[in-house]
N, C-alpha and C positions, 0 to 999 in steps of 0.2 A: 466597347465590347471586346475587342485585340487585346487592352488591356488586362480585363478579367482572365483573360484565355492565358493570357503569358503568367499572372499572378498564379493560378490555379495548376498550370505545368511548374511553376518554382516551389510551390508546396506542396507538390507533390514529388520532386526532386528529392527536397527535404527531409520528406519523410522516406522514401528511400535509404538516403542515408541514414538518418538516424536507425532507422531498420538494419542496414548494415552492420552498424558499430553495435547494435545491440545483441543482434546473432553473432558477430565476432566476440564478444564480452562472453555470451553463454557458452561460445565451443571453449574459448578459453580457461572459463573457469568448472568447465566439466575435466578438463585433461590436467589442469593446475592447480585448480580451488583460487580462492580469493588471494593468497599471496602471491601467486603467478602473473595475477592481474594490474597490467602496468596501463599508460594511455599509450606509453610508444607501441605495445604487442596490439594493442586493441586496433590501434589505427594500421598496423603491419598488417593484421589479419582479414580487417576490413576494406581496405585499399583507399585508403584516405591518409589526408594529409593534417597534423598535429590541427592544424589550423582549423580545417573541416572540423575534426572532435569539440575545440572549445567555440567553434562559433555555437555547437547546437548543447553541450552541455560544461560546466565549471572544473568537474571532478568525475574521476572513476565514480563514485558511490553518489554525484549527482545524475550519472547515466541507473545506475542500480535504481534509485529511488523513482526516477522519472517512469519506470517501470513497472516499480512495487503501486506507486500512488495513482497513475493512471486506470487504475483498474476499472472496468463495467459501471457506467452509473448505476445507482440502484433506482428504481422506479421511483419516482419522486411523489406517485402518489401515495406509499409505503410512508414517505416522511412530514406527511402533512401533519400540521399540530394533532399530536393526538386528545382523543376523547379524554383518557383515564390512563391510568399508572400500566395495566395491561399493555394497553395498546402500543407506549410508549416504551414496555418491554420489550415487547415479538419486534415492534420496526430496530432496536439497536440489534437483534439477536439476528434478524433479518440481514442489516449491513454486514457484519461479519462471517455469516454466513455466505455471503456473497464475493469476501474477500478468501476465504476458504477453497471456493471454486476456482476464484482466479490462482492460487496460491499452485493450485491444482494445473491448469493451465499451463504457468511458466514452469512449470517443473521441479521437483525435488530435486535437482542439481541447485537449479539456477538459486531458488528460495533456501536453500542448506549455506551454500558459498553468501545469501546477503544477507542471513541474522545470524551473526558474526560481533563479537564486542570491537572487533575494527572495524567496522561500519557505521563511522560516526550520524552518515543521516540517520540510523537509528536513535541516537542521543536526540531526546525530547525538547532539550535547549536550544534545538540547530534546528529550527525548522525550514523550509521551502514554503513558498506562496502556495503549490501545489495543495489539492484538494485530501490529506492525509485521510484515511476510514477514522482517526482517533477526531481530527476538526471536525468532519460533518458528523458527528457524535454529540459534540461536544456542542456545534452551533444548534443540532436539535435541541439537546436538555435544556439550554439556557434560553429556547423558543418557549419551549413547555414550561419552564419554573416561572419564567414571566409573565404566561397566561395562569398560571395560578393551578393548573392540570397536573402537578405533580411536586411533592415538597421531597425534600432530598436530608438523609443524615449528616451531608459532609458538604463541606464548602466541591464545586464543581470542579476546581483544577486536582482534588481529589479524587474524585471519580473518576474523571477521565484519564487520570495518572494509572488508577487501579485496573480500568479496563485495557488500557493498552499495556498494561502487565503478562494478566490475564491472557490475553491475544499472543502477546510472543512468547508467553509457557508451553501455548496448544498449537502454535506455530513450532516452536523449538523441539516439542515431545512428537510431532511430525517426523520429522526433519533425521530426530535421533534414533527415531526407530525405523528409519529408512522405508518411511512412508505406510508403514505397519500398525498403524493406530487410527482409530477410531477419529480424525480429525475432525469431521462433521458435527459427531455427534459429542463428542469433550469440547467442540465450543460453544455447544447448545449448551450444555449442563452446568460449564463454570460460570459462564455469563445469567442463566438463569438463576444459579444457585447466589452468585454474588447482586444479583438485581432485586431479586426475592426481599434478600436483608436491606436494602436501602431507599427502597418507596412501595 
């Protein structure tokens, strides 16, 4: 029992920290933007030691991402195999939509400073184990095309290419109009308008 208690105070320690460096990251790259953004200022601002930062993350932009990807599950009874091509529209339109709010959440600072072309966790080649909105997307359709619930125009590393396109256009057009667009509702429309044409 002593031991659960002390396990339960270390992760929760943990996560403190990591809490820390990650508000120290956003005050930083509110005053600095992303080139400002070093591991030594982050851990200076945070009160931690280099060593603290890589035990709990690899990179600057492995902290960003662990951020961007952690976002809200989405109700998991939204992603049950769906009935029909519909159904399996509104649930992808559903996830993103859900990433939108959190998008919302961390902030037009924090979200403008991490989709960035030097932001390699962006590059689609570089992935994390992490639970990306583009995989659980992507482990849906290949649910649904293997129940035989939906046939698709394009091989699926296609799709999933195009929709996280898509995402970081209505992310990006966010971001440039300093939060002055319709972000909700242009990713209801892209996403439906490009699902429309493909089952």
């Amino acid at each position: 029992m002593e031991e659960t208690q002390e396990l339960s105070r270390q992760q929760q320690k943990s996560k403190e920290t990591k809490d820390r460096i990650f508000q120290a990251a956003k005050t930083i790259l509110r005053k600095k933007g992303y080139e400002g953004l070093s591991i030594k200022n982050i851990c200076e601002e945070a009160g931690v030691s280099n060593g603290s930062f890589y035990h709990h993350f690899k990179t600057k932009d492995d902290l960003l991402s662990y951020y961007i990807e952690e976002q809200p599950s989405v109700d998991a009874d939204c992603l049950e195999l769906p009935a029909n091509a519909e159904e399996a529209k509104t649930a992808i339109i559903h996830v993103y939509l859900n990433y939108v709010k959190y998008c919302r959440e961390l902030g037009l600072d924090f979200v403008s400073n991490y989709y960035t072309p030097k932001n390699q966790s962006l590059n689609p080649d570089i992935r994390t184990e992490r639970p990306y909105p583009i995989v659980t997307v992507q482990n849906y359709l290949q649910r649904a095309l293997d129940a035989g619930v939906i046939q698709m125009k394009y091989p699926l590393e296609e799709v999933t290419s195009d929709i996280r396109t898509i995402v970081i256009g209505v992310v990006f057009d966010w971001c440039l109009k300093i939060g002055k667009s319709d972000f909700e509702g242009n990713m209801r429309r892209l996403l439906t308008t490009y699902l429309d044409g493909l089952f």
